[in-house]
N, C-alpha and C positions, 0 to 999 in steps of 0.2 A: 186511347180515346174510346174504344169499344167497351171496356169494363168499367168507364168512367158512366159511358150512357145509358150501359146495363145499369150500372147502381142508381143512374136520375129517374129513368126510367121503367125500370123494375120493380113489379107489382111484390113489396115483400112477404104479402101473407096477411092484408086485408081482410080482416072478421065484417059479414053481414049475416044476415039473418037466410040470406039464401047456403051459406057454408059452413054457419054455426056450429052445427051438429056434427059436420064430419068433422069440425078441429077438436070437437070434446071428446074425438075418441082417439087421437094421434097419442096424445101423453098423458100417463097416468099423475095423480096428485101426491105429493110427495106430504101433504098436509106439514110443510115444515112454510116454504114460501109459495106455496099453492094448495087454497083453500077449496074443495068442492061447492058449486051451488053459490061462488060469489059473483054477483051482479054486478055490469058494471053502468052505473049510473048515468053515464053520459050516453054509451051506444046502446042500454037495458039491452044487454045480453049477458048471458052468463058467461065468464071467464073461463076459453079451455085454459090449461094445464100451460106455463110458460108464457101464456100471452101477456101483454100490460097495453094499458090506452097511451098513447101520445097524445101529450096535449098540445104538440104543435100540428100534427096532421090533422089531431081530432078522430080518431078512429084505433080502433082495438089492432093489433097485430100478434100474426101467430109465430110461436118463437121469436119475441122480441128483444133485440141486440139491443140498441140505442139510436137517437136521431141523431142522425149524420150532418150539419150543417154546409159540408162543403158540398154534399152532391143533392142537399136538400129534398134530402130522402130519408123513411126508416130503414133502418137495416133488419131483415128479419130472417125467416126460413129459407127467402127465395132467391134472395139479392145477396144473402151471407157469402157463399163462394166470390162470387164477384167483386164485392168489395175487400175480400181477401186478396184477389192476386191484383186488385189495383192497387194496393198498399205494395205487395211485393215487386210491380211494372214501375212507381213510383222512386222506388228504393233504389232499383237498380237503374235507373232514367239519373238518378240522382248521384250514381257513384260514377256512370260513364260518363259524364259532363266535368266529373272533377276529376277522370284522370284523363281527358281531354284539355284537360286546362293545366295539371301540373306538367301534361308532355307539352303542350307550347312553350311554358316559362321555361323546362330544361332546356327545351332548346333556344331561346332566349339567350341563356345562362352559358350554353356551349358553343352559341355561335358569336357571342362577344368575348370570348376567354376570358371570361371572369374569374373563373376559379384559378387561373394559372396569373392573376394580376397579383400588385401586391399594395401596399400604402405603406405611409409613414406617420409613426405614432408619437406621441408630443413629446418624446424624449429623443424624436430625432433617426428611431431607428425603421429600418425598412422590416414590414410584417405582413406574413402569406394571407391571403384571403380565408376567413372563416365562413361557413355554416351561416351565421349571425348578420353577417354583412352581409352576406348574397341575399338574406333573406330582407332587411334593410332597402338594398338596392333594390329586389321588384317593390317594395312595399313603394317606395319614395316614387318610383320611375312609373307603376303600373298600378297606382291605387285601386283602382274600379276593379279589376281581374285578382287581384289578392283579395281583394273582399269578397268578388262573388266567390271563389276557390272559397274561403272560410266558410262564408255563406252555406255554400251546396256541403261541404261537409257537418257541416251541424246540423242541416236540414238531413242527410243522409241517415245518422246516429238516431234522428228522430224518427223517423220513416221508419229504418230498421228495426229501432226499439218496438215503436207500433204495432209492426208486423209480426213481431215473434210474440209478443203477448195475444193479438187475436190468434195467432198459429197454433198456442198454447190453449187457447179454448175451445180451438175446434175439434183439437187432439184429446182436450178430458170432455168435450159437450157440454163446455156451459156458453154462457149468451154472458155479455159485457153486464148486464142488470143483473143477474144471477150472481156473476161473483162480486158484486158490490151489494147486493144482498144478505151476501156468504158472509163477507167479511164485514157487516152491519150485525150480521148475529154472532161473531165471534167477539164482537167486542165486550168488553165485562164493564164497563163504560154505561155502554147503550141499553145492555141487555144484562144485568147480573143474576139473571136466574140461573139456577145450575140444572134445570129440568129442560129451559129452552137450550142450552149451550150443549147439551146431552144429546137432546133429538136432531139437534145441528147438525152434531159428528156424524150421529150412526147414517147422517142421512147425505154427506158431505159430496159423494159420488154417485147421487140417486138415480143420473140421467146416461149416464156413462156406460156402453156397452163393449169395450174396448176399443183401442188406437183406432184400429184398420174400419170397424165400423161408426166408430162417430166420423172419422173425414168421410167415409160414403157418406153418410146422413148427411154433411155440411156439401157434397156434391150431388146428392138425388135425396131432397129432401123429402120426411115422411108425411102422406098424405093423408094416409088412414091406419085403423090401428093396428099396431105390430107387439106381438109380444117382446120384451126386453129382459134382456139374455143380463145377465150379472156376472 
């Protein structure tokens, strides 16, 4: 609950005109998906380096992730960490409820000797219980609890998925927009110039200062300008 209210509540980096100027010196322009000296229209300010406007808050953010509709918040420089390990509190909220639930049904399973029953199959003869039946038998016997068990597993694989993809960007420094950006200019589709696909590459890792300090940066984000180590 705490990194859920962090994320509601957490200021992610908010552009106004009183903090403009220190965000246009945090990150330099990569002139590939950040243009120097672009305005942006709605809040007329000038775009630091990495920000984008929301158009559901309505307001510029710096280092902008993506809006988040479950915590109905953006995600940005401030709130990034936070909404990180509520993905990862999530995940694991979500594995220990499913193996709280497949240790009921075994014991379920061990406290009616199921496994040691047997049946008789339409030719009469008597046959061990399978894997298949027992799974049959809770499906039949405990509908609602096999389903939330599937449920909480599918949701688990998702949760996890999730996680290791923002995990993934916090480990090379890119923001959710950034790499859907990235791979907007690699497309030969969108973009077949071979001049824009060019400064794409050289420019592919522009923000990245290695592992150890981009997860600092995504824990004590940067305020004002830092030179950037390659």
């Amino acid at each position: 609950m705490y990194f859920f209210s962090q994320c509601c509540t957490k200021d992610p980096g908010t552009i106004t005109k009183l903090n403009n100027e220190v965000f246009l010196g945090v990150y330099p322009y990569d002139q590939v998906m950040f243009y120097q000296g672009v305005l942006c229209p709605t809040c007329v300010l000038v775009k630091p380096a990495r920000s984008k406007h929301c158009r559901v808050c309505n307001v510029c953010v710096h280092r902008f992730d993506h809006h988040c509709v479950w915590v109905n918040n953006c995600i940005g420089a401030f709130n990034t960490k936070y909404f990180l390990l509520y993905l990862m509190t999530l995940s694991a909220m979500a594995a220990d409820i499913a193996v709280l639930t497949i240790g009921l049904l075994l014991h379920l399973v061990l406290q009616s000797n199921l496994m040691s029953a047997a049946y008789v199959d339409e030719e009469g003869h008597q046959q061990p219980v399978g894997l298949f039946f027992v799974i049959q038998y809770l499906f039949l016997t405990f509908p609602r609890i096999v389903f939330m068990l599937g449920f909480l597993m599918f949701l688990f694989l998702l949760l996890l998925g999730y996680s290791f993809f923002h995990l993934y960007l916090a480990v090379t420094n890119q923001t959710a927009n950034e790499w859907y950006k990235r791979k907007s200019h690699g497309c030969q589709h969108c973009n077949p110039s071979p001049l824009q696909q060019q400064s794409h590459t050289s420019l592919h890792n522009f923000y990245s200062r290695g592992t150890f300090r981009n997860l600092k940066e995504i824990l004590k984000p940067i305020t004002k300008n830092e030179k950037k180590g390659r």
